[in-house]
Phi, psi and omega in degrees: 000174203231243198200127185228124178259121189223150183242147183277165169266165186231159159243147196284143133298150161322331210262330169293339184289337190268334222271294166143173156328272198300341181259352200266318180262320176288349164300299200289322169297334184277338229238000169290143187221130173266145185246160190208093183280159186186131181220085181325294198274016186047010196282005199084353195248152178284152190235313200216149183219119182255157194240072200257144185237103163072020175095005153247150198278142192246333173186157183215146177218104202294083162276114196277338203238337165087048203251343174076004135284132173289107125018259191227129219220090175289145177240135191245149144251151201026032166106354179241151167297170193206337202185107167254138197262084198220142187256105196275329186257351181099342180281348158120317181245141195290176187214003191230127193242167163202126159265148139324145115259214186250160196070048169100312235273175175260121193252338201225124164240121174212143175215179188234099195265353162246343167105358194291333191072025165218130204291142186219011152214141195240091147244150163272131194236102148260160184227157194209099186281142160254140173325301181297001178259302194309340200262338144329321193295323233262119177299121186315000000 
């Protein structure tokens, strides 16, 4: 499978007349996402959909089960993760939240563990390299 290209639909706001013409066409140009498919397993089913917006990836969305549902759902800002999205029972809606910091790490975890549609565990991971740790990381 290849590259497929789609543009979302929009409703123009009240609010673009005032904004004007020129800012109004750098929307409508941004606002195009090329989808990038991808089927690992030759079955015909998308397994995985990466999202780019103006050549950065915006989001990549994952079916873990091969159900033709997303899953599992990365959100990028500039081209770095930010947010993982993941439907842990299968039911369509997500329950598992994960924030990004920088360098990658998972700073936030929060999920909804009875399924209820109210987050009902929370942690924070801070992270901190100490100098004498980053400097072990460094490949000989």
């Amino acid at each position: 499978m290849g590259s497929v290209s789609r543009s979302f639909s929009f409703k123009i706001l009240t609010r673009a007349t005032v904004i004007g013409l020129p800012c109004l066409l750098l929307f409508l140009f941004w606002t195009r996402e090329t989808v990038q498919v991808s089927d690992r397993e030759g079955n015909g089913k998308v397994k995985r959909k990466n999202y780019f917006r103006g050549g950065e990836r915006v989001r990549e969305e994952i079916d873990s089960n091969n159900d033709g549902k997303t899953d599992i759902r990365k959100l990028y800002r500039k081209g770095v993760p930010v947010e993982l999205q993941v439907d842990t029972n299968l039911d369509g809606k997500v329950d598992a939240w994960a924030q990004y910091g920088e360098g990658g790490t998972i700073t936030t975890y929060r999920a909804d563990t009875d399924f209820d549609g109210k987050v009902d565990f929370s942690r924070s991971y801070p992270f901190r390299m100490e100098k004498s740790d980053a400097e072990n990381d460094k490949q000989p």
